[in-house]
Phi, psi and omega in degrees: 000317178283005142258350147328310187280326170310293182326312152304293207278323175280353184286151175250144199225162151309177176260159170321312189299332172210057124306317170270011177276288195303346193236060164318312205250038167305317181298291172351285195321311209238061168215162197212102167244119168226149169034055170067017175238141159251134185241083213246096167260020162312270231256041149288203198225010092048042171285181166291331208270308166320302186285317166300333174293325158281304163337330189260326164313320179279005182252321179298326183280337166079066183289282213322294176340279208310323188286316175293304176294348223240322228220353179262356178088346186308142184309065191275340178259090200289344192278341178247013173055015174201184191292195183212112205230341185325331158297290161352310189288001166237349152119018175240117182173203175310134185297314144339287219276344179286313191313290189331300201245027147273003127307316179279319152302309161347287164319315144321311197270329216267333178282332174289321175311286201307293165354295171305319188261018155064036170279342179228045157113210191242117182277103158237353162240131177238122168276102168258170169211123172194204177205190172023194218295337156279028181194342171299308176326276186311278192316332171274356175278296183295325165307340190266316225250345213243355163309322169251348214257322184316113178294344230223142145281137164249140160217137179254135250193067204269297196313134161276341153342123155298328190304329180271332150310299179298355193264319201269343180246019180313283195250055153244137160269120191282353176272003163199049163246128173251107160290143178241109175300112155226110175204144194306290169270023174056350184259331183326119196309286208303310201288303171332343207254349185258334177302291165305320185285319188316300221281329160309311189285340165278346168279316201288348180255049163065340166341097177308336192184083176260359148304339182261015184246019176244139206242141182263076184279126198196146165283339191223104173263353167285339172310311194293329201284311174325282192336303193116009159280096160342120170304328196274348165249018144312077157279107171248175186232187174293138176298326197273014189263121172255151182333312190282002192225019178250001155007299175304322170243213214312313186323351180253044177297300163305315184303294155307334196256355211238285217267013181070164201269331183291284190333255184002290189275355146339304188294342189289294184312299190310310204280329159292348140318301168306323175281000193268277174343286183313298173322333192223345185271168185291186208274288178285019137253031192236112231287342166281325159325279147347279213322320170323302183313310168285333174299299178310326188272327177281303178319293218259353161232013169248349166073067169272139162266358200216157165222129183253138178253081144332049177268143199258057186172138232260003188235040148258333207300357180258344177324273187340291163313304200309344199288301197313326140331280184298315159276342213262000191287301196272349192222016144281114170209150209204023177207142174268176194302348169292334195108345175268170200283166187289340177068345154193183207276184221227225189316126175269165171263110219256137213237194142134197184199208185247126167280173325278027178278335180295345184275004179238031166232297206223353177302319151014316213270323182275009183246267191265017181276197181262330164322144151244145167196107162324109181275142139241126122002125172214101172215188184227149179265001184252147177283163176237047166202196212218026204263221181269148188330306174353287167333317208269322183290310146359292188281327143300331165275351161283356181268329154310304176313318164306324195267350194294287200340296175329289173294335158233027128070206176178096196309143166215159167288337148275092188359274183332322196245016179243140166255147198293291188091189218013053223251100205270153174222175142218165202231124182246101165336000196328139163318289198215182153245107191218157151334320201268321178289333177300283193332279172335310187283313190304304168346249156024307190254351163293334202260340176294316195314283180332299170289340161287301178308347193292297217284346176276332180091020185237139242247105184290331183313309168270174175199051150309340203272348175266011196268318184315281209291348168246349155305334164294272184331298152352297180292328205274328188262028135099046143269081236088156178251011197273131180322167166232141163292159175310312187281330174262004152310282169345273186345297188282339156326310220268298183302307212264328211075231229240327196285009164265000000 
């Protein structure tokens, strides 16, 4: 394997410009269209010579296998004892586990029926509450898709800040709001303390039974019921789904409910299309794959610390976050599945916005800074408004404009006015932003996660590294006993006094 790794981290490549000169057929190789997406990693430093090294490096890591072990239920999140199934919730995995959780959909969909026909009153608001991947997904869903199309208000409620909670419910009528609880273990300190405040605020505006306007998505549903949650209003999912990957089963409740049950399986179907894809086309046509290679080429042999994420579409704009989860969640990391440490770098920290606001911010930095720090693009070609063509082409030709710039710079006799250029980007194309291509791109970037973890050897599955800081919280609001340094003993001096 470490001369696998050689191979990679030492090759040397051309500047861009004349990588397509040496190449007719550069675009082609490194271009990917699968499930209504364009996958255009040309203008990455991406060579024939480059591209064989990693292939074989992904043959030393045992990428197929791995791929194999992943989608067959087998225990790949060895550090947790069990499978990693979130494909199962779109039909694709193990036949038991698809059986499982198309039971579990069933269930979803028969609890939206019931909704629909006003069994628990009259709805026009949903409130969720959850965090981290319960609450990014749905929210990044409903945000692309639910602008013209939402049956429902939806506002999602993460932040434990009361401010954000009083925000999201300024213009809800609590007499036809259905809260929705979503936490894996039913104990997250923030969401439980936003829950319990939801459930105060339908008391105090005479709400007769606001346990019976609440719906619980959770792996422990004897927990939602202690809560004081009706079991028949209980949707739980699998222990094997984790928080950043579960969109796909119940947690992507709101989303159903808001955007109809067709929508839902659309987003299901896209993102089973992408895994199909990932699974069977070969390696150098495979667009999570690629996307790997290049992650892996900019980290470990150009030493990038960052990937900046660009959507050229204003119903993207939650992308960026949802990413910053999903990769830096699942593969900052610093040990491989064995326990030794890995020796080089892992997750890049991954950042980014909306064009074109972003270009009167922070591109500066990405034109001329000291930094590489590798871009993507992300837009659609059909607009998601109605105002004049004008707009949308504007906004594709700065997004197009941009990545040529990046890559062909521009010499001046003045320092200040001059660009390096050769600067790598890549650009992901959608048709449209519809359910099923939403589904596909998120699909798309789980599965890029996974195979960047392959090639590293290290487990996408976990999250220990977020368990310290809320052990520490615990203790500070008096669940425990363990010191503190001197500078956050001050601290808490400074805010509570005497009063924690």
């Amino acid at each position: 394997m470490n001369d696998a790794w050689s191979a990679v981290e030492g090759a040397e490549t051309r500047p861009l410009l004349d990588l397509f000169q040496a190449d007719p057929d550069r675009l082609q190789r490194l271009t990917v269209d699968e499930a209504g997406i364009r996958f255009d990693f040309s203008k990455t430093h991406l060579d024939q010579r480059l591209l064989s090294a990693f292939v074989a490096l992904a043959d030393a890591q045992d990428l197929a296998g791995a791929r194999e072990r992943f989608f067959s239920a087998r225990q790949i999140n060895v550090t947790e004892g069990r499978a990693a199934e979130h494909t199962a919730e779109r039909g694709q995995g193990a036949p038991d586990s698809v059986a499982r959780a198309q039971g579990l959909h069933a269930r979803t969909r028969a609890l939206i029926d019931a909704i629909e026909a006003e069994a628990f009153g009259p709805v026009r608001h949903i409130l969720h509450i959850g965090i981290g991947g319960s609450a990014l997904g749905p929210d990044f869903v409903v945000d692309a898709l639910g602008r013209d199309a939402a049956r429902y208000d939806v506002a999602v409620v993460s932040n434990v800040d009361g401010a954000a909670l009083e925000e999201a419910v300024e213009d809800f009528d609590p007499e036809a709001t259905l809260l929705v609880i979503a936490s894996k273990t039913f104990t997250t300190i923030e969401t439980m303390l936003n829950a319990r405040s939801a459930l105060a605020w339908m008391e105090e505006a005479g709400v007769a039974d606001p346990y019976g306007r609440v719906i619980a998505l959770t792996a422990s549903p004897e927990r939602a019921i202690e809560f004081g949650v009706d079991e028949t209003r209980i949707l739980p999912f699998s222990e094997t789904v984790g928080g950043r990957y579960s969109l796909w089963s119940s947690i992507g409740f709101p989303a159903a409910l808001a955007l109809g049950w067709s929508a839902f399986e659309e987003l299901l179907e896209g993102a089973a299309a992408m895994d199909r894809h990932f699974r069977l086309a070969p390696l150098d046509r495979n667009a999570p794959v690629l996307a790997a290679f290049v992650d892996r080429y900019y980290a470990n042999a150009r030493g990038a610390q960052t990937r900046a994420v660009f959507a050229y579409d204003e119903r993207l704009r939650l992308l960026p976050s949802y990413l910053q989860q999903l990769e830096m969640e699942s593969n900052g990391k610093s040990v491989r599945i064995d326990g030794s440490p890995v020796g080089r770098a892992t997750s890049q920290i991954t950042w980014g916005g909306v064009g074109t606001d972003a270009q009167h911010a922070v591109f500066q930095l990405l034109h001329q800074g000291t930094h590489l720090a590798p871009v993507e693009f992300v837009a659609a070609i059909e607009p998601g408004h109605a105002l004049a063509p004008e707009h949308h082409r504007q906004l594709l030709i700065n997004c197009f404009a941009q990545g040529a710039a990046l890559m062909a710079g521009k010499a001046a006799d003045d320092p200040a006015r001059s660009y390096p250029g050769d600067r790598p980007s890549t650009t992901i194309l959608l048709d449209r932003v519809d359910p099923a291509t939403l589904g596909a791109l998120i699909a798309f970037y789980e599965q890029r996660t996974f195979a960047n973890a392959v090639l590293l050897g290290i487990n996408p599955f976990d999250q220990f590294g977020v368990e310290l800081g809320k052990q520490m919280a615990k203790a500070l609001g008096g669940e425990g006993d363990l010191s503190f340094d001197p500078s956050t003993q001050a601290l808490i001096a400074r805010a509570f006094g005497d009063q924690i």
